[in-house]
C-alpha positions as CSV (number, residue, x, y, z in Angstrom):
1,X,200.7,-6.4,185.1
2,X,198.2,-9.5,184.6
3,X,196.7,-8.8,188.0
4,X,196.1,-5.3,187.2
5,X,194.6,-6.5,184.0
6,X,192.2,-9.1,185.7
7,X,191.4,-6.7,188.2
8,X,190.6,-3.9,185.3
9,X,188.5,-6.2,183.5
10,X,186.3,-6.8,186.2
11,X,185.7,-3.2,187.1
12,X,184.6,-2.7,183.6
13,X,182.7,-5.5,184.1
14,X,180.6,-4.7,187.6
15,X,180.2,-0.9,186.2
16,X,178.7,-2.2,183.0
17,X,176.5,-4.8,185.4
18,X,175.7,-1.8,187.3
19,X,174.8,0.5,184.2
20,X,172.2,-2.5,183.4
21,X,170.6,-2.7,186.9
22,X,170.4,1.3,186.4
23,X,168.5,0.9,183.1
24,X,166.4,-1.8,184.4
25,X,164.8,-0.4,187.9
26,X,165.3,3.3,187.2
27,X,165.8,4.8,184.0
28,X,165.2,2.6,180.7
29,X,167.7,2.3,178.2
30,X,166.8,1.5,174.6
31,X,170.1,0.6,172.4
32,X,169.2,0.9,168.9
33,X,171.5,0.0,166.1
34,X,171.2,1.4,162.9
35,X,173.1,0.7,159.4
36,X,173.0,0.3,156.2
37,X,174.1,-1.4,152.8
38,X,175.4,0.9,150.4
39,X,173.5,4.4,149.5
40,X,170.8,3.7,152.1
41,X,170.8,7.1,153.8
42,X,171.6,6.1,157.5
43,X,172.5,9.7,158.0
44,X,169.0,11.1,157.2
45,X,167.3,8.1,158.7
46,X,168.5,9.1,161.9
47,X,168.5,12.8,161.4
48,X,164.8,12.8,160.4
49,X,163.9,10.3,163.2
50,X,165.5,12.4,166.0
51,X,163.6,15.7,164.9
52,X,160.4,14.0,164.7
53,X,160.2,12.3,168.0
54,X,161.2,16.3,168.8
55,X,158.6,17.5,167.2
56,X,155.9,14.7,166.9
57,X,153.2,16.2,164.8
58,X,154.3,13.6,161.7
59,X,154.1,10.7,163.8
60,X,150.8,9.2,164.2
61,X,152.1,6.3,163.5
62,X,153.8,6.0,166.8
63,X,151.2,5.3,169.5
64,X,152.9,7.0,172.3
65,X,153.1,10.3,170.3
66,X,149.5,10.0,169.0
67,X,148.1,9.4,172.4
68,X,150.3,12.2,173.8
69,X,152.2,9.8,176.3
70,X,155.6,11.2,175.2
71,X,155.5,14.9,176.9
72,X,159.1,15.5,176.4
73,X,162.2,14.9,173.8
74,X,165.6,15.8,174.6
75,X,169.3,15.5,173.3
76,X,171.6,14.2,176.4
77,X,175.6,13.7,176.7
78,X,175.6,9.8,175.2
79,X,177.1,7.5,177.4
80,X,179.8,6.1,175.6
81,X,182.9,8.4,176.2
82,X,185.1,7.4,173.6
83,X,182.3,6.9,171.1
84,X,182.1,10.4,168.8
85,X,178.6,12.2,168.7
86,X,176.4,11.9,165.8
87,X,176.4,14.9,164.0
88,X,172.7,15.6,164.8
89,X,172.8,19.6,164.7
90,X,174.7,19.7,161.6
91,X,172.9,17.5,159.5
92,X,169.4,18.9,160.4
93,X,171.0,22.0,159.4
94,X,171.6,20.2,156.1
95,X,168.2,19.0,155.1
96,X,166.2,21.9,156.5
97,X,168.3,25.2,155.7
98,X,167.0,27.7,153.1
99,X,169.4,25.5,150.2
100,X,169.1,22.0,151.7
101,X,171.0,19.4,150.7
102,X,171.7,15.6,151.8
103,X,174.0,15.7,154.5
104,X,177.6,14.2,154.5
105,X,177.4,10.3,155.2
106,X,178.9,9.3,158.4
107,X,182.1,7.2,157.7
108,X,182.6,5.3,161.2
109,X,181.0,4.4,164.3
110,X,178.8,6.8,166.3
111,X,176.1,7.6,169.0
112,X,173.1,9.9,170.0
113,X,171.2,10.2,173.0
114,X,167.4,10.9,172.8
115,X,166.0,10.5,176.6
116,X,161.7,11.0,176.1
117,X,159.6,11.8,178.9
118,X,156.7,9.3,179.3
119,X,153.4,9.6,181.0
120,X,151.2,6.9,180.8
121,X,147.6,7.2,179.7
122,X,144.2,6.1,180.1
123,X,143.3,4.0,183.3
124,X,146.9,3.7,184.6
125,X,147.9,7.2,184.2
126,X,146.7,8.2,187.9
127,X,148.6,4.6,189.0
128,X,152.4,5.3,187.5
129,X,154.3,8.8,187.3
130,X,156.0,10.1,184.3
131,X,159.6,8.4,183.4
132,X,162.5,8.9,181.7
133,X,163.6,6.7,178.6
134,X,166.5,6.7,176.6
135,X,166.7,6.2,173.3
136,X,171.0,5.4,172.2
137,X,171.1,5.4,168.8
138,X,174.5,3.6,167.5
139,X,175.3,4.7,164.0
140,X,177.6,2.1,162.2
141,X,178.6,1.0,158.5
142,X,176.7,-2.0,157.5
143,X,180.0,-3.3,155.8
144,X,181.3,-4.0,159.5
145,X,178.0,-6.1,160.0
146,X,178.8,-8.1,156.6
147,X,182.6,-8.6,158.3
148,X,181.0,-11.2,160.8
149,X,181.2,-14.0,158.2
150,X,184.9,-13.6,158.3
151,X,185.1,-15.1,161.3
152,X,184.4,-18.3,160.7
153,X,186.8,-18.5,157.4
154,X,190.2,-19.3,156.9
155,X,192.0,-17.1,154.5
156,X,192.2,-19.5,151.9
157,X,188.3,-20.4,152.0
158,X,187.5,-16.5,151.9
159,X,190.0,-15.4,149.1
160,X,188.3,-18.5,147.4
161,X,185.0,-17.5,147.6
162,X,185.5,-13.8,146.8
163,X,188.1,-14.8,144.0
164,X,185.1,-16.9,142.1
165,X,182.4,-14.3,143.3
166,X,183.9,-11.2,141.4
167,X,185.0,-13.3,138.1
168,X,182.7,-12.1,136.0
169,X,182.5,-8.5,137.5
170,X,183.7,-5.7,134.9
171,X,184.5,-3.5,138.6
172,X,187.4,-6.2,139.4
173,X,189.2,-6.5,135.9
174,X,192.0,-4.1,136.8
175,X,192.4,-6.2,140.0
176,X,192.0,-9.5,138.0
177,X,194.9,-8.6,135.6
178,X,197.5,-7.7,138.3
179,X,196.5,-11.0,139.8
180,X,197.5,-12.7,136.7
181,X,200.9,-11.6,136.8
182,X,201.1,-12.2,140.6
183,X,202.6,-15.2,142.4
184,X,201.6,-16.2,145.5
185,X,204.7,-18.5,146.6
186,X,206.9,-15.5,145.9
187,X,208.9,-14.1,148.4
188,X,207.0,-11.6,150.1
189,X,207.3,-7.7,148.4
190,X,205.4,-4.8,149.9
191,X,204.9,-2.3,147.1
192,X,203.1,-5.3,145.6
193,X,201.1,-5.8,148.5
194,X,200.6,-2.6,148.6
195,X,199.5,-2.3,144.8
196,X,197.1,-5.3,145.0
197,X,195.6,-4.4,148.1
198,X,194.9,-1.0,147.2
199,X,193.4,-2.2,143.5
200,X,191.1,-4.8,145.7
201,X,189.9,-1.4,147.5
202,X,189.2,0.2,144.4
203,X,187.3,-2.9,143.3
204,X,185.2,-2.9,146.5
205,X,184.4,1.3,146.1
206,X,183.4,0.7,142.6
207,X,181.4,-2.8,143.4
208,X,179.3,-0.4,146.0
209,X,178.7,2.3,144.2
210,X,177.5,0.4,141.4
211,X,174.9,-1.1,143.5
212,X,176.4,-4.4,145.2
213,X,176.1,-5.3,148.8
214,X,178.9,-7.7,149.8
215,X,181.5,-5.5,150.1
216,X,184.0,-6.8,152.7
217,X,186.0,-6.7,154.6
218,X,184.5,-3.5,155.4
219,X,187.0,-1.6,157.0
220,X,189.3,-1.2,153.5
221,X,185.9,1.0,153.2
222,X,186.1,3.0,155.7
223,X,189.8,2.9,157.0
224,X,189.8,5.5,159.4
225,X,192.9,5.2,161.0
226,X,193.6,1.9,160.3
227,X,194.6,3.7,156.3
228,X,197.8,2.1,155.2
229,X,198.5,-0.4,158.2
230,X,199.1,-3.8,157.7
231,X,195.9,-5.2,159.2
232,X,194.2,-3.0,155.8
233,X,197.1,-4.8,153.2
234,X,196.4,-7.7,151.9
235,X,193.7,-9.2,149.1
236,X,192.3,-12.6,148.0
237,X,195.1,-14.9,146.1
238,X,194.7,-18.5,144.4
239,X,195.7,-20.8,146.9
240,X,199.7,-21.0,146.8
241,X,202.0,-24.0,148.4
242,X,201.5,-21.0,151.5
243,X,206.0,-21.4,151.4
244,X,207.4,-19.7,154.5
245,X,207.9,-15.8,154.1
246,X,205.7,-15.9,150.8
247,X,203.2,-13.6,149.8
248,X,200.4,-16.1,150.8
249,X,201.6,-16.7,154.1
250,X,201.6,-12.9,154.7
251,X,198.2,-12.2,153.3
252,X,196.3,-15.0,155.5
253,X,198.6,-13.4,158.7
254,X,197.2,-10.6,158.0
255,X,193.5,-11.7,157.5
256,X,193.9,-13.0,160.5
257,X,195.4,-10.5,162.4
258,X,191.9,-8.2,160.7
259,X,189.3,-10.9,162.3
260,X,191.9,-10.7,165.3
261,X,192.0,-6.4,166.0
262,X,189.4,-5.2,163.6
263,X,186.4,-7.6,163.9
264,X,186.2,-8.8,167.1
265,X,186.4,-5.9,169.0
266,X,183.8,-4.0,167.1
267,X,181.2,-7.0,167.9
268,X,182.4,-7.0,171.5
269,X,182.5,-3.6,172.4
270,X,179.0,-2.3,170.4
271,X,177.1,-5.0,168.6
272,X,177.0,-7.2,171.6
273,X,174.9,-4.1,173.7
274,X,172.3,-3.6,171.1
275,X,168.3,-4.3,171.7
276,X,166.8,-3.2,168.4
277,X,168.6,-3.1,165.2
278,X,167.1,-1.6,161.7
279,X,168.9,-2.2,158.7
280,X,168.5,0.3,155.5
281,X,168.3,-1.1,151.7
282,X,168.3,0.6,148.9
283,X,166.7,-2.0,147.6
284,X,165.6,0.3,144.7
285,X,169.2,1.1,143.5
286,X,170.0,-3.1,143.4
287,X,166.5,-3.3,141.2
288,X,168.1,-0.3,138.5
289,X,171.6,-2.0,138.7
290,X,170.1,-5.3,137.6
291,X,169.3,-9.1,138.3
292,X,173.1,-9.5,139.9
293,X,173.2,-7.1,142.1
294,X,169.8,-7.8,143.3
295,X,171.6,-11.6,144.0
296,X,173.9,-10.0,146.3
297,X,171.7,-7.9,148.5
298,X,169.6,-11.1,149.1
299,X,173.1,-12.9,149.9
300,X,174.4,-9.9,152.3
301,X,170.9,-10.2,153.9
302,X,170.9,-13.2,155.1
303,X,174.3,-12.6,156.0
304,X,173.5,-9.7,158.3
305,X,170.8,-11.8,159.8
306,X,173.1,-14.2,160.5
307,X,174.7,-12.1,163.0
308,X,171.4,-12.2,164.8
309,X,171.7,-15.8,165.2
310,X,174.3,-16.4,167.9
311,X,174.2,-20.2,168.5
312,X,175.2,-20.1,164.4
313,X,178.3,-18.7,165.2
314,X,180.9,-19.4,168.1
315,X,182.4,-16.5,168.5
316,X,179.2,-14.9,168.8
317,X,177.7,-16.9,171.7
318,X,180.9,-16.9,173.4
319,X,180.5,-13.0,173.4
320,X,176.6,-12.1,173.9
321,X,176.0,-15.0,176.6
322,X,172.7,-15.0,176.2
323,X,172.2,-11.5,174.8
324,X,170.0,-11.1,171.6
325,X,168.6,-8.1,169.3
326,X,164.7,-8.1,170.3
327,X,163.5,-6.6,167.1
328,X,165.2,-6.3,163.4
329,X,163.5,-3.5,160.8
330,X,164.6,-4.2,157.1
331,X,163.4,-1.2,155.5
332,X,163.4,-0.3,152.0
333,X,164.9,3.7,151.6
334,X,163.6,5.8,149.1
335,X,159.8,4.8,148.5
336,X,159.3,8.2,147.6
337,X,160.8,7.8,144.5
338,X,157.8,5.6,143.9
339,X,153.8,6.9,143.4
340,X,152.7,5.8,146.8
341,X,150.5,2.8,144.4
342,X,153.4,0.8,144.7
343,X,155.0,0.9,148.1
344,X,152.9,-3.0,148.6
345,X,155.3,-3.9,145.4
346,X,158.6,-2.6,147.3
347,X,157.7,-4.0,150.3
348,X,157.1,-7.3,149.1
349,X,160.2,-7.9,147.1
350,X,162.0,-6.6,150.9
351,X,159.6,-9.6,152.5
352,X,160.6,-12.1,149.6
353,X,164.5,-11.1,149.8
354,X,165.0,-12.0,153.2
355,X,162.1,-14.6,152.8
356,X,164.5,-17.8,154.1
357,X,167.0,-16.0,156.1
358,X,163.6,-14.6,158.3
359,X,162.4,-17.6,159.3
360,X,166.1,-18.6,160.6
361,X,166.0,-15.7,162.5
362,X,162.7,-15.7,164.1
363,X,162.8,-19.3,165.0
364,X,165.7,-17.7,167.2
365,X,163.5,-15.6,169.1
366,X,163.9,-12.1,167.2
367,X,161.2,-10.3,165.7
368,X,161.4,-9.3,162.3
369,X,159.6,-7.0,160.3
370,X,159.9,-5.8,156.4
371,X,158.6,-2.3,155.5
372,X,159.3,1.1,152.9
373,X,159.7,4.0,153.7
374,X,161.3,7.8,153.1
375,X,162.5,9.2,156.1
376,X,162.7,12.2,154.6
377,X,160.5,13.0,151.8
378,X,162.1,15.2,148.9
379,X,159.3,14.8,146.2
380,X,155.3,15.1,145.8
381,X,153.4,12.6,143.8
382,X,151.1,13.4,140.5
383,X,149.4,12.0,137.1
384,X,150.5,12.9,134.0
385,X,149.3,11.5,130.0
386,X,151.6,9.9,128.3
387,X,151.0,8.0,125.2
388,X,147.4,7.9,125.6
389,X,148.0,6.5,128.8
390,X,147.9,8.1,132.8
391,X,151.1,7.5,134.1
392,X,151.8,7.7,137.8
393,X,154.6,10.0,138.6
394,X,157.0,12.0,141.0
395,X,158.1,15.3,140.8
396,X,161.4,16.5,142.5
397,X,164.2,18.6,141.9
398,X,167.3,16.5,139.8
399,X,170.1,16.6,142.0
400,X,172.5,16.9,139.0
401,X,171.1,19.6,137.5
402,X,168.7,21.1,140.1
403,X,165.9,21.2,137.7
404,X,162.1,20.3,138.2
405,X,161.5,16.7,136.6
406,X,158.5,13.8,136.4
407,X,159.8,11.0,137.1
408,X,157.8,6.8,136.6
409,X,160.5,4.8,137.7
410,X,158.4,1.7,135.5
411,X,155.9,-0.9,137.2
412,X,157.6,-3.4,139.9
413,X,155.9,-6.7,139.4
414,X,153.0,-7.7,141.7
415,X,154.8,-11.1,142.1
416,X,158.6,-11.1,143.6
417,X,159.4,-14.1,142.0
418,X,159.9,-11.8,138.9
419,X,162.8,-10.3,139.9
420,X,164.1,-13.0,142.3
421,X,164.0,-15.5,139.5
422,X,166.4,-14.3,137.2
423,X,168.3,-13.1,140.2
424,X,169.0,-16.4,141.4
425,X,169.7,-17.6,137.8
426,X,172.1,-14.7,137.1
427,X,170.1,-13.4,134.4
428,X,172.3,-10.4,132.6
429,X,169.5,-8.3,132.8
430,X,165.3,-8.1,133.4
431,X,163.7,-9.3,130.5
432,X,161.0,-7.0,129.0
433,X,162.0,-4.2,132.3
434,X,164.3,-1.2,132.6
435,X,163.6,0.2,136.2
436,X,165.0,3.4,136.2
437,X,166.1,5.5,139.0
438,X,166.8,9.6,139.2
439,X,168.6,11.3,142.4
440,X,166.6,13.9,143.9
441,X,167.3,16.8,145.7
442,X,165.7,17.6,148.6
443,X,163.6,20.5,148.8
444,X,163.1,24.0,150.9
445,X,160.4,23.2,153.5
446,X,158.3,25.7,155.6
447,X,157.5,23.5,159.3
448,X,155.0,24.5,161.0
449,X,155.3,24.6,164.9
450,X,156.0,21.2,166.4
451,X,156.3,19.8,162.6
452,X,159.6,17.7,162.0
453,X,160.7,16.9,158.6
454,X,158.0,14.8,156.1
455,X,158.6,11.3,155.7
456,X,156.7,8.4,155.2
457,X,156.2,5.8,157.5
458,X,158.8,6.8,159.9
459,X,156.5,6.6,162.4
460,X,155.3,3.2,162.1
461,X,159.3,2.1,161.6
462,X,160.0,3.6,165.5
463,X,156.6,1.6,166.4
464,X,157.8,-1.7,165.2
465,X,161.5,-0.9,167.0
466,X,160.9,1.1,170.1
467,X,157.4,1.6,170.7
468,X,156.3,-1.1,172.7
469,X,159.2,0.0,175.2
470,X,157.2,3.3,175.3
């Protein structure tokens, strides 16, 4: 049995090394990961993208479409057997019909294959023939990215941290009073491990959907299969005496036994392949939810780039061997809920939020790159009087109500610090500030041959990750 082990492994591992050889003489591969922090619209990032490198007409912005280099886009069986497909057909089918609507968000791991036909141009078009490149596109939930910084804690150190991080948090007091009445030197029960771990869950679901970003461990998310299984039942406790057969002592064999089946192999079987990652922020929705939640999506950035950092992390080098993400896009989703007069603003307070963990990251070689965008726009911008004054505005359909509304969101500050100031100080609120946000619809569009959907600055996002591969 171990020699038909040993000897599996190392098929897997001369097919993969052969795979690679493949890419690199013959047929390019481009592995690009994409995810997300809560509400960041993965699903029409990659929807959008994949019809507009179909149909390039929108995108200018990506030099090997503007110059005509790219004479052919395609959709080809992925790779990855046991991965499933991205929906791509489906949700296309979503956001262009004749009522479109925002597609279903994807709950698990997936992948597309784009393969591009490129022809060189200018001087060295006569010199090199057309090739194929393939663009993999690995869809995953940006709470499994957050659950690398379980790795290096103990169970005690991470229930201790997550116990004094959601204190305060009105989303935790229903997990916070069952707590109180819990001990964790008693002998172990499972319908109260049960009850506590499903009231943590309903903490983290409400914690995300009001706008915070550290929501792990990520799988008790997004359970899959995994729903009601040991590895998915336990939650943070005070430290105990950790007494033999106690509830502690369960809860951190079980934390373990998450880093163990959960973690590890999603880092070793997909994150460990990647070349280019991009990583959606609705960096908008932390700004409405206020100066805490703004805290935390700077916190879970520099968390997320710290999976970019292998020699941080011993598990991580011990896996990638040398391996590293080229390129890492931290785009800000949504700027069309903006006037376009303050896209600099948005993009700014994305530059200043990952300001420190950046320079970590490109002193380790990656390139990094902070930018807004809409990949799929769902309003039109316009000027209205209001109080004596010209406002800036957007108009879209409400998503609630399915109305017709002007929206002005209110001024973001020139200067980041304004917001990253009483972020860091855990300021209640913004003083003098109520950014508002609405949820739009989005809208019947008529595309003209060789049109994919609008956006905005979709193009120059694929420059920065792919288009020097191109």
């Amino acid at each position: 049995m171990i020699i038909g082990d040993i000897a599996d492994g190392l098929t897997r591992q001369v097919e993969r090394a052969g795979g690679m050889v493949s890419g690199a003489f013959f047929e390019p591969v481009i592995r690009l990961g994409v995810t997300g922090l809560s509400r960041a619209g993965k699903t029409v990032f990659i929807t959008s993208l994949v019809a507009n490198i179909m149909n390039r007409a929108r995108m200018g912005g990506l030099r090997a479409a503007g110059d005509g280099s790219i004479r052919a886009a395609y959709l080809q069986p992925q790779p990855d057997d046991t991965l499933p497909r991205f929906d791509y057909e489906t949700h296309l089918a979503a956001l262009t019909g004749p009522t479109p609507h925002w597609p279903e968000s994807t709950r698990a791991i997936s992948e597309l294959r784009l393969s591009l036909r490129v022809q060189p141009t200018g001087l060295i078009a006569g010199m090199r023939g057309a090739r194929n490149v393939h663009l993999d596109i690995v869809d995953y939930p940006g709470e499994w990215l957050l659950d690398l910084g379980l790795m290096e804690k103990d169970y005690a150190s991470w229930a201790e941290d997550t116990l004094a991080r959601i204190a305060d948090r009105p989303q935790a007091a229903e997990y916070l009073a069952l707590l109180s009445t819990t001990d964790p030197d008693a002998k172990l029960d499972e319908p109260q491990a049960q009850k506590l771990a499903a009231a943590f869950t309903r903490y983290l679901v409400q914690a995300r959907e009001d706008g915070y970003s550290d929501c792990t461990p990520g799988r008790f998310l997004l359970p899959g299969d995994l729903a009601g299984s040991p590895v998915l039942t336990f939650a943070p406790l005070p430290r105990g005496h950790d007494a033999r057969g106690s509830l502690g002592r369960e809860f951190a064999r079980r934390f373990e036994a998450y880093k163990r089946e959960v973690v590890k192999p999603f880092f070793r079987d997909h994150f460990a392949r990647l070349d280019r990652q991009v990583v959606l922020v609705d960096a908008l929705g932390a700004i409405h939810a206020g100066p805490r939640a703004v805290e935390d999506m700077r916190r879970a950035m520099g968390d997320i780039l710290g999976a970019f950092r292998p020699g941080r992390n011993n598990f991580l080098s011990q896996i990638l061997r040398g391996r590293r993400v080229e390129r890492i896009l931290f785009a800000a989703t949504k700027a069309d809920h903006l006037h376009h007069s303050q896209h600099a603003r948005l993009t700014a307070i994305m530059e200043a939020l990952l300001a420190d963990a950046r320079r970590r990251a490109d002193y380790a070689g990656a390139r990094t790159a902070a930018m807004s965008i809409a990949a799929l726009r769902a309003t039109t911008e316009d000027r209205v009087s209001h109080g004596g004054a010209e406002l800036d505005v957007v108009r879209g359909v409400l998503l609630e109500t399915g109305k017709r509304a002007a929206f002005h969101p209110g001024l973001l500050p020139e200067d980041p610090a304004h917001l990253l100031v009483p972020a860091r100080e855990g300021a209640e609120g913004w003083l003098g500030e109520d950014y508002a946000i609405m949820r739009f619809a989005p809208q019947p569009m008529s595309l003209k041959p060789g049109e994919g959907p609008p956006h905005i600055r979709l193009d120059r996002a694929a420059e920065f990750l792919f288009g020097d591969r191109l």
